[in-house]
C-alpha positions as a Markdown table, in Angstrom:
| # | Residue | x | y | z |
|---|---|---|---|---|
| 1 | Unk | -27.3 | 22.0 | -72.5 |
| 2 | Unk | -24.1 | 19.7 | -73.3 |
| 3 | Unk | -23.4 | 16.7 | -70.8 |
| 4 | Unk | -19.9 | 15.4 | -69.6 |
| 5 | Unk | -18.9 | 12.0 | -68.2 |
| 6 | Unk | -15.8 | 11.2 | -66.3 |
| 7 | Unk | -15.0 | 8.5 | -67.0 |
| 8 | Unk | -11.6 | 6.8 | -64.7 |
| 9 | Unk | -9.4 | 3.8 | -65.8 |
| 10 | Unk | -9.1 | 0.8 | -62.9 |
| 11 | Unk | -8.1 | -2.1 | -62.6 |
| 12 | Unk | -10.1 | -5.3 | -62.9 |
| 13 | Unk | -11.5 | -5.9 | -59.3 |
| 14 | Unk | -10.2 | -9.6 | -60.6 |
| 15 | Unk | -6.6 | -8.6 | -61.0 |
| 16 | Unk | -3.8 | -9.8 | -58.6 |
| 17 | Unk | -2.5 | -6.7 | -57.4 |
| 18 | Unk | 1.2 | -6.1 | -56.8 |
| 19 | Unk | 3.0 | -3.2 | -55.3 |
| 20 | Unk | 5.4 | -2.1 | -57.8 |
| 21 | Unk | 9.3 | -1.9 | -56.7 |
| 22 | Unk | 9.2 | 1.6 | -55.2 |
| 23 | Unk | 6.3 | 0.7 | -52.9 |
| 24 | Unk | 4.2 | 3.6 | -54.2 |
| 25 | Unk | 2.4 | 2.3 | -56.4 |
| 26 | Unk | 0.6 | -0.9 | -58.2 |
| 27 | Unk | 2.8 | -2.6 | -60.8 |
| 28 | Unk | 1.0 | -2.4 | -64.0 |
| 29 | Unk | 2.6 | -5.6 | -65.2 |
| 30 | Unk | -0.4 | -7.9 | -66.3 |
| 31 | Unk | -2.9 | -5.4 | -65.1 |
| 32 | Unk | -6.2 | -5.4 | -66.7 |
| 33 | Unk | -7.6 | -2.0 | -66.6 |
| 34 | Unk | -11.4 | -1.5 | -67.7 |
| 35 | Unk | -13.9 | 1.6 | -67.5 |
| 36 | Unk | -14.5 | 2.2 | -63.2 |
| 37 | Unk | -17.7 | 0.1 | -62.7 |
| 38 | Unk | -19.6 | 3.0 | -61.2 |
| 39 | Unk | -19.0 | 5.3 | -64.3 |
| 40 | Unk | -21.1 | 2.7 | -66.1 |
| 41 | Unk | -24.0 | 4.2 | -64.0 |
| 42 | Unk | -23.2 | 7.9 | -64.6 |
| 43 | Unk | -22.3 | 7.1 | -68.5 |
| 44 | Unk | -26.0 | 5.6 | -68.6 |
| 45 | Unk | -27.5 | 9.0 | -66.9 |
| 46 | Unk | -25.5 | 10.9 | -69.1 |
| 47 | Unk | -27.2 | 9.5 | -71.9 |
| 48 | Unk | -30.5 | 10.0 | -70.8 |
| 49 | Unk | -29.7 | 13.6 | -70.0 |
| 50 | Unk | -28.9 | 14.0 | -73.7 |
| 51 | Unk | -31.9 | 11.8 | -74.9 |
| 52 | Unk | -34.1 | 14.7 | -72.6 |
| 53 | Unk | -32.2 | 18.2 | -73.3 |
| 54 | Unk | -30.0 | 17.3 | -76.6 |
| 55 | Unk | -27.0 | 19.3 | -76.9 |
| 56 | Unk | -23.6 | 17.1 | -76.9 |
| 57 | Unk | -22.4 | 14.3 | -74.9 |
| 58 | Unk | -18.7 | 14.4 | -74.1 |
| 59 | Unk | -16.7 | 11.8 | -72.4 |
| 60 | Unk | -13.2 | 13.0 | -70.4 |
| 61 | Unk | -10.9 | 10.7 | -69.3 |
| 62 | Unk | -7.4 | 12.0 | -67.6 |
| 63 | Unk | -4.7 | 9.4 | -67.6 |
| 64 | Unk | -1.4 | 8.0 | -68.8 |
| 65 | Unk | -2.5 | 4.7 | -69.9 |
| 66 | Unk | -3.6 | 3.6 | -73.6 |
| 67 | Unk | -7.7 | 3.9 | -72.9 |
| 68 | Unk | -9.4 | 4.2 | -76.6 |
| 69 | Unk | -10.8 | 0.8 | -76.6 |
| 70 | Unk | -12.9 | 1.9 | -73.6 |
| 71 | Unk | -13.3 | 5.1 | -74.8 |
| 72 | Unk | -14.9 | 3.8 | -78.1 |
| 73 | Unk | -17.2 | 2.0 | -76.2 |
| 74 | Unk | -18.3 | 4.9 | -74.4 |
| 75 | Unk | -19.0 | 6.3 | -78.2 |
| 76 | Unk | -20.2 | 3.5 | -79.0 |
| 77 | Unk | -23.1 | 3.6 | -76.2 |
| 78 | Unk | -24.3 | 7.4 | -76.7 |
| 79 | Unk | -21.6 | 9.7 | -76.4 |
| 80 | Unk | -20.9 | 12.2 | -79.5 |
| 81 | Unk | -16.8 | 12.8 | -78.5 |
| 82 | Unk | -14.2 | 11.4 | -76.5 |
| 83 | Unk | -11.5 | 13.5 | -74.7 |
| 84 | Unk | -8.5 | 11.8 | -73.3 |
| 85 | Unk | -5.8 | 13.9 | -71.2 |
| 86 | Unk | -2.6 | 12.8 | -70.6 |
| 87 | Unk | -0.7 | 14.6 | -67.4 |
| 88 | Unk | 2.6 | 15.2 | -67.2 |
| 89 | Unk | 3.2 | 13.8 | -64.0 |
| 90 | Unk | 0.6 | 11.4 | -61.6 |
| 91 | Unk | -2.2 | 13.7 | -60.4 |
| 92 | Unk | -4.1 | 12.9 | -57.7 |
| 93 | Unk | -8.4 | 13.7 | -57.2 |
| 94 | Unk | -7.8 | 17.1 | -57.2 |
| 95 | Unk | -5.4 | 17.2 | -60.1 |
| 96 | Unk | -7.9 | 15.4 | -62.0 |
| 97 | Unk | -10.4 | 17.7 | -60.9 |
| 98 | Unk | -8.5 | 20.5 | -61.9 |
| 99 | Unk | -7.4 | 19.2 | -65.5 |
| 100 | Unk | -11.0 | 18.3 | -66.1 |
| 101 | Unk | -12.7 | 21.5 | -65.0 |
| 102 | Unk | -10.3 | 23.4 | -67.5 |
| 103 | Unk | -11.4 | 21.3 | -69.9 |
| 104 | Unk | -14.9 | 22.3 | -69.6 |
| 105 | Unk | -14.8 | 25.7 | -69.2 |
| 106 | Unk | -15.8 | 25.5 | -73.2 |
| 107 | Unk | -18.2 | 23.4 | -73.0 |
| 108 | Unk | -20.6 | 25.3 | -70.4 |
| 109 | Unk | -23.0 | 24.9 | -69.6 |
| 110 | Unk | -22.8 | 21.6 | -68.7 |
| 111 | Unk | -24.1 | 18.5 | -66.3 |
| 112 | Unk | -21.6 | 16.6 | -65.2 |
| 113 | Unk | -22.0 | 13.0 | -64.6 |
| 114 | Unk | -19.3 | 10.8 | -62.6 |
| 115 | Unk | -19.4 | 7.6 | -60.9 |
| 116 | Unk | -19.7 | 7.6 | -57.0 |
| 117 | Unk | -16.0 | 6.5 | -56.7 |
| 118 | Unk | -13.1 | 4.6 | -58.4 |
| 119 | Unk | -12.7 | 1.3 | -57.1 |
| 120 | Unk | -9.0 | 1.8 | -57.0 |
| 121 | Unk | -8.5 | 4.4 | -54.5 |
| 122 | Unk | -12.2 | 4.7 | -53.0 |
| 123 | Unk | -11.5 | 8.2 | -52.7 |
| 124 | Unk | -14.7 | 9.8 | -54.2 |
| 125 | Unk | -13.5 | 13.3 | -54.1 |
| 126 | Unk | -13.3 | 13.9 | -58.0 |
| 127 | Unk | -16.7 | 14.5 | -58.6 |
| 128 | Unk | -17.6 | 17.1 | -55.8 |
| 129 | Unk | -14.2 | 19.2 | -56.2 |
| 130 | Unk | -15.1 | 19.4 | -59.7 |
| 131 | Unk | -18.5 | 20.8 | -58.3 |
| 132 | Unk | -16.2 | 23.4 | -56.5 |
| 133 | Unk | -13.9 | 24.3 | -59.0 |
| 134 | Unk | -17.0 | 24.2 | -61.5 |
| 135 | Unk | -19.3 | 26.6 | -59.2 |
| 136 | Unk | -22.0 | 24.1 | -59.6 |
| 137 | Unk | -24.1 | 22.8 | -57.1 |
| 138 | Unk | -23.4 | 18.9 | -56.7 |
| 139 | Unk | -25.3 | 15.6 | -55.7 |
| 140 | Unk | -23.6 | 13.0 | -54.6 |
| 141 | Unk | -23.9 | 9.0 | -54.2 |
| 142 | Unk | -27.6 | 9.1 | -56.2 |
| 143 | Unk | -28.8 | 5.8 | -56.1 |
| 144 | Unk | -32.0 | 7.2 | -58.4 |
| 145 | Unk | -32.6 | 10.0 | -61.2 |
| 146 | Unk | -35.4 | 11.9 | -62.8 |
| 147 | Unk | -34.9 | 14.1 | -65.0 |
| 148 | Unk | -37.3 | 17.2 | -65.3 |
| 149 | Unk | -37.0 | 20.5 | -67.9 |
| 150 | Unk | -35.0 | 22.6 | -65.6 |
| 151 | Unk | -33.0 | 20.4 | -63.1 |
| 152 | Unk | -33.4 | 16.6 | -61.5 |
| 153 | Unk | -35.1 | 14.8 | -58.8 |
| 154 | Unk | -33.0 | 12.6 | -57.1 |
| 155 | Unk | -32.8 | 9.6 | -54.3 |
| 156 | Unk | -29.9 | 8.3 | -52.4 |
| 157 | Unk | -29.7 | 6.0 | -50.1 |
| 158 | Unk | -28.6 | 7.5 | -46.1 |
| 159 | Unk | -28.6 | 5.7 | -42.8 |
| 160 | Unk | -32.3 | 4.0 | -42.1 |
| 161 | Unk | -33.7 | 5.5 | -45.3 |
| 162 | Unk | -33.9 | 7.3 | -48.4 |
| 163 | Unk | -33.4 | 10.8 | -49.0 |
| 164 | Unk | -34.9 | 12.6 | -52.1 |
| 165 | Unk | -33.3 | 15.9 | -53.3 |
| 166 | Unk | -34.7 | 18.4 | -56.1 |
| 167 | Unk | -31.6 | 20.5 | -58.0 |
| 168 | Unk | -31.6 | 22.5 | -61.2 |
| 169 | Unk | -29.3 | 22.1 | -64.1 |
| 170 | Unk | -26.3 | 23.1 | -64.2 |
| 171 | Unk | -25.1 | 19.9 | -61.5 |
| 172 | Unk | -22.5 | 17.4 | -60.9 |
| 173 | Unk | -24.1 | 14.1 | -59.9 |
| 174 | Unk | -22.1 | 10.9 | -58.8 |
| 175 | Unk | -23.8 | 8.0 | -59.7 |
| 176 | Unk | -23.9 | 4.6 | -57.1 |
| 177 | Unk | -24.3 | 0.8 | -58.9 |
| 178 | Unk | -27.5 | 0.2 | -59.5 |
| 179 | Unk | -28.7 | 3.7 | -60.0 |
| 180 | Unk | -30.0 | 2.5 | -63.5 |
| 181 | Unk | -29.6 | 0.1 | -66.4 |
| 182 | Unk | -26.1 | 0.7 | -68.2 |
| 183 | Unk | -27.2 | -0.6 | -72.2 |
| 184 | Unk | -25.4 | -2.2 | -74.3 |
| 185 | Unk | -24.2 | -0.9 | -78.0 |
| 186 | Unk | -25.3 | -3.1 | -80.9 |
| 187 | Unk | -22.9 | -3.7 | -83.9 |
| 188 | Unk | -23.8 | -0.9 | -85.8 |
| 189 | Unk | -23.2 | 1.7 | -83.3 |
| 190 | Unk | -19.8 | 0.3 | -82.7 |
| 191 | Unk | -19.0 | 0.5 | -86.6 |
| 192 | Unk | -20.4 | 4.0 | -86.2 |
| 193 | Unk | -18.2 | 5.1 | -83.0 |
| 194 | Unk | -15.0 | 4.5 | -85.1 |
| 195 | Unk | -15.9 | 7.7 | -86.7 |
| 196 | Unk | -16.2 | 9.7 | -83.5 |
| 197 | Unk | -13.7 | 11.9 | -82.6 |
| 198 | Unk | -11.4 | 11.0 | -79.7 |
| 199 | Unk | -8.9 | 13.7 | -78.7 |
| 200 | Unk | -5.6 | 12.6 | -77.2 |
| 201 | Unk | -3.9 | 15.8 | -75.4 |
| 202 | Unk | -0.6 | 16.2 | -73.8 |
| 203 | Unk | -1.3 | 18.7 | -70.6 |
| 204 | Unk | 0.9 | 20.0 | -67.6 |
| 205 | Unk | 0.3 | 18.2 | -64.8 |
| 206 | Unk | -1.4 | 21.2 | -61.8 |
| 207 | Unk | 0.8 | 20.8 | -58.6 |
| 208 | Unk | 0.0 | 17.8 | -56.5 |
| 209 | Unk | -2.1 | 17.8 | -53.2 |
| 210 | Unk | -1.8 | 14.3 | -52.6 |
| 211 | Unk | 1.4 | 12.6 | -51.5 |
| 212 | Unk | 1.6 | 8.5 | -51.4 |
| 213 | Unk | 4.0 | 7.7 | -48.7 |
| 214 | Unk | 3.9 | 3.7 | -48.6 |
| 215 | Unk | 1.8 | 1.3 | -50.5 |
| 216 | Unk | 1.4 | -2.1 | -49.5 |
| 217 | Unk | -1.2 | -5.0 | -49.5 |
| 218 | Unk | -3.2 | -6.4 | -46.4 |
| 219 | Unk | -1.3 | -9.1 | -44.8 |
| 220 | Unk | -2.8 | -12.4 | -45.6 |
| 221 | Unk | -5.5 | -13.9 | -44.0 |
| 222 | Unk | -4.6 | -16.8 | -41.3 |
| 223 | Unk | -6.1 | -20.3 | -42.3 |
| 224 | Unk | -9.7 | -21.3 | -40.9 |
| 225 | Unk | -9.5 | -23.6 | -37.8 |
| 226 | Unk | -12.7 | -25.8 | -37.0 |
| 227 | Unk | -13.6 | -25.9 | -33.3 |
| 228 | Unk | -15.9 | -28.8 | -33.1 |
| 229 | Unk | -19.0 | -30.1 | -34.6 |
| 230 | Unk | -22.7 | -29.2 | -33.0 |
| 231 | Unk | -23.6 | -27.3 | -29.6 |
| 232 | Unk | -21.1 | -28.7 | -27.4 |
| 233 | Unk | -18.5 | -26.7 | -29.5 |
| 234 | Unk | -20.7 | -23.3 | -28.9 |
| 235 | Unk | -19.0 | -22.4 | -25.7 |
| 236 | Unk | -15.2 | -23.0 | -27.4 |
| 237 | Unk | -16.2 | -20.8 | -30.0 |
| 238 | Unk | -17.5 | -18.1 | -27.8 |
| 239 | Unk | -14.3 | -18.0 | -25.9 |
| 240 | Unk | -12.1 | -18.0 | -29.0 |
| 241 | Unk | -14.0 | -15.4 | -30.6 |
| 242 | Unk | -13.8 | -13.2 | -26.9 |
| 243 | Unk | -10.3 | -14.0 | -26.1 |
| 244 | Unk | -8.5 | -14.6 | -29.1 |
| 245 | Unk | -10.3 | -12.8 | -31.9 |
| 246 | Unk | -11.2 | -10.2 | -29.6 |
| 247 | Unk | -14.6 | -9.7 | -31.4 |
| 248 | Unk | -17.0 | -9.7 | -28.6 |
């Protein structure tokens, strides 16, 4: 059975974000862009699926941007072929969704691997409409994995516990941080991943769902004030924080 990883573009959680001119959007301008930290997880699972069931390991990513140095480190790491698909028009998660689920239609049957969310949006919808469109069963946020001949045994983590979940192959799982240990590609395998194929395709953006009215960033944060020193400021505090901050 083949594995796929989706794999998103963000940027940097370091980066000073601006709002580009027609308030829609983040100005690109000195961005840094890297792989979405969660897809680190799913790339890793991925891999493991392969290691377990062979067949072929295919990272997708849909977007605009110039992505191959990440993509070659996705080779680099495990994966046998990189797929980039480049919209017509911004696409939202179920554009993505769409484009990606296409995409694989040839390369079923398939486990899907994605990360929990992008850390630009914080949508985490991609993953589970792809499930849908895909006519998969899906497991989401899985903090754990083990996989078995026929499917996965799986952990996430839900309000005052953990709950465990047993699902055949084909799935889509979204991966959270920490769900295992991402490795690291030596020197030779990044030689070797310059001889992968990566696939740059031109497709029609699918009609949007998603409309961005207004984008615009948190106001600032007012400056720190220091009540007093010791207990005799406790009672101060407690009324600021009742009256002014409005927090008890």
């Amino acid at each position: 059975m083949n594995a796929i990883c989706c794999i998103a573009r963000v940027p940097d959680t370091a980066t000073r974000i601006k709002v580009s001119g027609e308030g829609k959007s983040v100005d690109p301008e000195s961005v840094q862009y890297v792989i979405n930290p969660y897809d680190e997880f799913a790339l890793e699972a991925a891999i493991q699926f392969k290691e377990r069931h062979g067949g072929e390991l295919v990272v997708i990513h849909v977007g605009s941007g110039d992505f191959s140095k990440d993509l070659r480190q996705c080779l680099a790491k495990g994966a046998d072929r990189a797929i980039q698909l480049k919209p017509s028009a911004p696409v939202g998660p179920h554009g993505i969704s769409a484009l990606i689920a296409e995409k694989v239609e040839s390369l079923l049957p398939a486990t899907v691997f994605c990360g929990k969310q992008a850390v630009d949006g914080d949508v985490g919808a991609t993953g589970i409409m792809l499930a849908g469109l895909l006519d998969i069963p899906a497991v989401s946020k899985v903090s754990s994995i083990e996989f078995s001949d026929d499917g996965a045994t799986c952990t996430r983590e839900i309000e005052g516990g953990t709950e465990t979940i047993e699902t055949t192959s084909p799935c889509v799982f979204t991966l959270e941080k920490g769900a295992n240990e991402p490795r690291r590609a030596g020197l030779k395998e990044i030689m070797a991943a310059k001889k992968k194929p990566l696939d740059i395709e031109d497709v029609a953006a699918p009609a949007s769902k998603l409309e961005v009215l207004s984008l615009e960033l948190p106001p600032p944060r007012p400056e720190g004030r220091i009540v007093g020193e010791g207990k005799d400021c406790v009672p101060d505090l407690v009324q600021l924080l009742r009256e002014e901050a409005k927090v008890l």
